[in-house]
N, C-alpha and C positions, 0 to 999 in steps of 0.2 A: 170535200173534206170539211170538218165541221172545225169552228174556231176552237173550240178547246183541244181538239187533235192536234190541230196548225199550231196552236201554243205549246204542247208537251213536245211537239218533233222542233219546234226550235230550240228550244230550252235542252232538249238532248242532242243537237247537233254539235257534238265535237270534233275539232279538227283533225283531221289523222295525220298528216305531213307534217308532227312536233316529234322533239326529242322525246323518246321513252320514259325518263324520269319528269317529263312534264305530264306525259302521258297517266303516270300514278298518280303525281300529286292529282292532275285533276278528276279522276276516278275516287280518289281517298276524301280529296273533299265534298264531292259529291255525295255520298255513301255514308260520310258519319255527319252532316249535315242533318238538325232538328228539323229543318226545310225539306231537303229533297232526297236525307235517305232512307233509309230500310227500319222495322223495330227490330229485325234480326240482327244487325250490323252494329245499329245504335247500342243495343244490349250488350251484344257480344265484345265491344269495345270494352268495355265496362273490368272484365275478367284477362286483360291483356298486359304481358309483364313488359312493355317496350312502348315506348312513343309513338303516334301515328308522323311525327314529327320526324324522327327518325328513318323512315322507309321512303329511300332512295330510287334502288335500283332494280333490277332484276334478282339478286341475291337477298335484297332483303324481302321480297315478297315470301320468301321460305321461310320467313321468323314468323308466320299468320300460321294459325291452325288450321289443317286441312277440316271444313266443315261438310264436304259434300254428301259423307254419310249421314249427317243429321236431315240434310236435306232428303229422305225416305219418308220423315214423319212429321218435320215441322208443319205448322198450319200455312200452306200458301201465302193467306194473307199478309205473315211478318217479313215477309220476303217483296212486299212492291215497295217500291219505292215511295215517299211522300211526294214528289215532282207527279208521279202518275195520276197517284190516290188525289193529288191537290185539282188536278184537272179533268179530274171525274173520265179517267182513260179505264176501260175495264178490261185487264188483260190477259191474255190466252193461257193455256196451263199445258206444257208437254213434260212428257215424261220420256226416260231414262229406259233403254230396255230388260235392263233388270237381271245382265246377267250375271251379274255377282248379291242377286237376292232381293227383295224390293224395291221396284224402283226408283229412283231420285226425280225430283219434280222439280223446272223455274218459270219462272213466268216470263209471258214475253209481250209486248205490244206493238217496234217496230224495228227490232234488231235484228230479230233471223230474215227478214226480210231485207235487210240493209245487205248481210252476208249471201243470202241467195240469189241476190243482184250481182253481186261481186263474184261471185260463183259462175253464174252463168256469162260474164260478162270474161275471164277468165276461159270459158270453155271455148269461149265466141273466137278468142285471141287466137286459140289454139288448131281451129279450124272445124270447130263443129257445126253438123249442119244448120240453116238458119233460116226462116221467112217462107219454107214450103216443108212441107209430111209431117209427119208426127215424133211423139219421144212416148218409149213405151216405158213405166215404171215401175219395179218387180221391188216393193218394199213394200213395211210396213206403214199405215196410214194410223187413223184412231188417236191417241195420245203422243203418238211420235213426230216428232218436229219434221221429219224427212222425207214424209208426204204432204206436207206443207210446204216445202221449200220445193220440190220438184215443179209442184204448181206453179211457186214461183218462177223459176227457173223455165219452163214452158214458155210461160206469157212473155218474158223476157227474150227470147231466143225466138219470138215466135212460130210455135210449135203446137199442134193440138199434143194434147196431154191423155195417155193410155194407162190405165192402172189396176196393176194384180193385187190385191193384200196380201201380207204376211202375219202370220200369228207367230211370230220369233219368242216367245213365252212357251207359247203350247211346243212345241217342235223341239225348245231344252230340256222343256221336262219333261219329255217325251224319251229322247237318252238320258236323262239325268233317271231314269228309272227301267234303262237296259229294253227299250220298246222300240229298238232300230229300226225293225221292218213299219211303225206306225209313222215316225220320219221320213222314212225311203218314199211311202206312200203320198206323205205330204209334199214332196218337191215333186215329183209325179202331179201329181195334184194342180201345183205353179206351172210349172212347165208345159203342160196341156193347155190352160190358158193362155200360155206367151204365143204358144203355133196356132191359135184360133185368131189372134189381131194379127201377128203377122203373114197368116194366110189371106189376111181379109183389107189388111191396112197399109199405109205408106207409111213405114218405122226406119225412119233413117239415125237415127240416136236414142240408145238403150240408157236405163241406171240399175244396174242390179247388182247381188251382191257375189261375190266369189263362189260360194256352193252352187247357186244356182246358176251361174253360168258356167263351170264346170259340167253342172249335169244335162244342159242343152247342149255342150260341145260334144256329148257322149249318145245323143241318139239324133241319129243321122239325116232324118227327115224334119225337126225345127233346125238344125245346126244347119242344113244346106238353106234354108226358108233365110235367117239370119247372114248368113255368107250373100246372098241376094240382096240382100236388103240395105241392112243395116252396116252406114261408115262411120260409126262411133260413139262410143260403147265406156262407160266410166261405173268403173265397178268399186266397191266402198263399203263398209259398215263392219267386216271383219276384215280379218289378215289374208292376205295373200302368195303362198308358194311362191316361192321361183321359181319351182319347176314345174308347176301349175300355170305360172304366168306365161312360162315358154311355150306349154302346151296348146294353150289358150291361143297362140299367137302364128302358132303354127297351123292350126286347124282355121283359124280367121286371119289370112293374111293379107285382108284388102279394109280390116277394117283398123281405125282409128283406134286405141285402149289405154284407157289414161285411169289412172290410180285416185281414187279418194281417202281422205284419212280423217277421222272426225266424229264427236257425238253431240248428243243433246246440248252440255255445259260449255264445249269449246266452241264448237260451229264446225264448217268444215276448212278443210284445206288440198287442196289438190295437189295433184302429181307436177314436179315441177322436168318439165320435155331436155333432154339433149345426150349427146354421147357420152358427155362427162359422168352421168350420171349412170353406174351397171346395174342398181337394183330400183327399185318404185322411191323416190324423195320426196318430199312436202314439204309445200311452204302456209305456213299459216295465214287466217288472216287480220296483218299487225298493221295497228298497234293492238286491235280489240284480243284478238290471241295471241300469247308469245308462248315459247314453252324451256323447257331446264332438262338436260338428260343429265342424271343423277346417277353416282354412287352408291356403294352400300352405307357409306357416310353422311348421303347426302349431302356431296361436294359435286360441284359441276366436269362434268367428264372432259378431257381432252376432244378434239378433235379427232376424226376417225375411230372414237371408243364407243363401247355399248354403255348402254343402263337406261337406267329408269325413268322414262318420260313424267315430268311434273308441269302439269298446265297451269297458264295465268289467264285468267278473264276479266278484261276491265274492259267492261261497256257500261253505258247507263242503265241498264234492267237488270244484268249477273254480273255481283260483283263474288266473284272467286280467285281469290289470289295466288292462291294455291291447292293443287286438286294432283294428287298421286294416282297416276293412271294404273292399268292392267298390264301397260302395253311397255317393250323395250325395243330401242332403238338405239341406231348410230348416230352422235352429233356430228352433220357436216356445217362446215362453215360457210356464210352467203353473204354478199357484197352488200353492204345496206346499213340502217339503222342498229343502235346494239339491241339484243331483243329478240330479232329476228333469222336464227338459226334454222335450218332446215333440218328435217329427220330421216333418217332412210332404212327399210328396208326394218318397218314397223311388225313386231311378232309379240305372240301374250305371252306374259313375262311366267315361266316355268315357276310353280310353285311345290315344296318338297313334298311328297303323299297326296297331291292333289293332280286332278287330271283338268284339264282344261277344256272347256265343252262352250262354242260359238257357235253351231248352229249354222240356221241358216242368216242369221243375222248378228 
């Protein structure tokens, strides 16, 4: 590790075991700092009707304007940080998969990696396999953080690492232009290479997304290949049935299937395990994500009620304080830090005259 990396990772190593509201202050000072934050942040301050002084809690991250749509066209560049730019850190660009239209871009240098340690470290707790075969990975790579983090998540778990691409762009706008049989074609296409490594390889832990494991539960010779095989299986990137999930569970009943919830802006959060729990729950990972299930008021939901998932991200690299998802959920309640709310039983939020099209990712 070269000294100016050693410098910028110390300088960003914040505590996580603090109160929430310490947790913003020191994201806010970070971020509108001449020193070490953003000219996106620093600017955007500038046009704000409230004090940074002001923002407390978790409710008040909701008075910030949702910017992530800007983030489609802004220049990368006003978006690093000065701490990084100061220590000559030159940092990664992923993107967004774009299914609500061009994608959104942040940059990153050692956060999703913090989070894909915590991820896998998480999967480890949970009883996934570890230190022998391999992990087979049915995502997209290229701009998306998610093939970056599997990587991670491999080395960590020690796991050799197996990987299909996906073009989750081509495959939307492939139904977004009534070409069903050119998509059908396409998971055909994945699915062919999943039964080639696992005909050939030791795949004892999967990550792929719900379409796609769906359609290898539907042709009998990878599905019995995978029933062999593979004890544990974390599917993520779009929503998932319940009665898809039953399916799923029924046809692979010796293997492990644990639920992921998560994109580019937020990181991921995984399925949190027990009987308590009847549908897929998540818990973030807080302090760096917290999230708000909303209203049509955007007032914070009761417990056991639906609405509108509103993400917080406060690390040292995205600062987003608030980001209005796709997605609607149940807030359940979870013993811990305030902040820290689980979700459950996450679906794309129905919109009037509009169809909703996920894909294979």
């Amino acid at each position: 590790m070269t000294n100016a990396r050693s410098r910028y990772l110390d300088e960003v190593n914040w505590p996580e075991r603090v109160p929430y509201t310490e947790h913003i202050q020191r994201a806010i000072d970070f971020h509108f700092s001449s020193e070490t934050g953003s000219d996106f942040w620093i600017e955007k301050s500038k046009s704000f009707d409230f004090r940074l002084s002001d923002i407390r809690t978790r409710a008040d991250l909701l008075r910030f304007p949702d910017v992530s749509t800007e983030w489609r066209t802004v220049p990368v560049t006003a978006l690093v940080p000065r701490a990084m730019r100061r220590n000559g850190i030159q940092p990664s660009i992923f993107e967004s998969g774009g299914t609500t239209g061009a994608p959104k871009r942040i940059i990153d240098a050692a956060q999703w990696e913090k989070t894909s340690v915590w991820t896998a470290d998480r999967l480890r707790a949970l009883g996934a396999p570890v230190d022998e075969g391999g992990m087979m990975f049915l995502g997209p790579t290229g701009p998306h953080v998610v093939g970056y983090s599997n990587s991670v998540m491999a080395r960590r778990l020690g796991l050799e690492l197996f990987c299909i691409d996906l073009d989750p762009r081509f495959v939307r706008l492939a139904l977004q232009r009534g070409h069903d049989q050119v998509a059908e074609l396409y998971v055909e296409h994945v699915v062919q290479q999943a039964q080639w490594i696992l005909e050939s390889q030791d795949v004892r832990i999967v990550y792929l997304t719900p379409p796609i494991f769906a359609a290898i539960a539907t042709r009998p010779q990878v599905a019995e290949l995978f029933r062999k095989k593979v004890r544990f299986a974390v599917w993520g990137s779009t929503s998932m049935n319940p009665d898809t999930l039953a399916l799923l569970r029924e046809v692979f009943p010796d293997t492990q299937i644990i639920g992921g919830y998560g994109n580019t802006m937020m990181g991921s959060a995984l399925e949190v395990p027990g009987l308590e729990y009847e549908l897929p729950t998540f818990q973030a990972y807080f302090p760096y994500t917290a999230w708000s299930v909303l209203d049509e008021h955007r007032a914070q939901v009761a417990y056991g009620e639906r609405g509108l998932i509103a993400i917080h991200v406060l690390t040292p690299e995205v600062f987003l304080p608030v980001s209005y998802e796709r997605d609607e959920a149940t807030r359940i309640r979870f013993t811990g830090e305030e902040g820290t709310d689980l979700v459950q039983n996450v679906q794309p939020l129905p919109v009037a005259g509009e169809a909703v099209i996920e894909g294979v990712y």
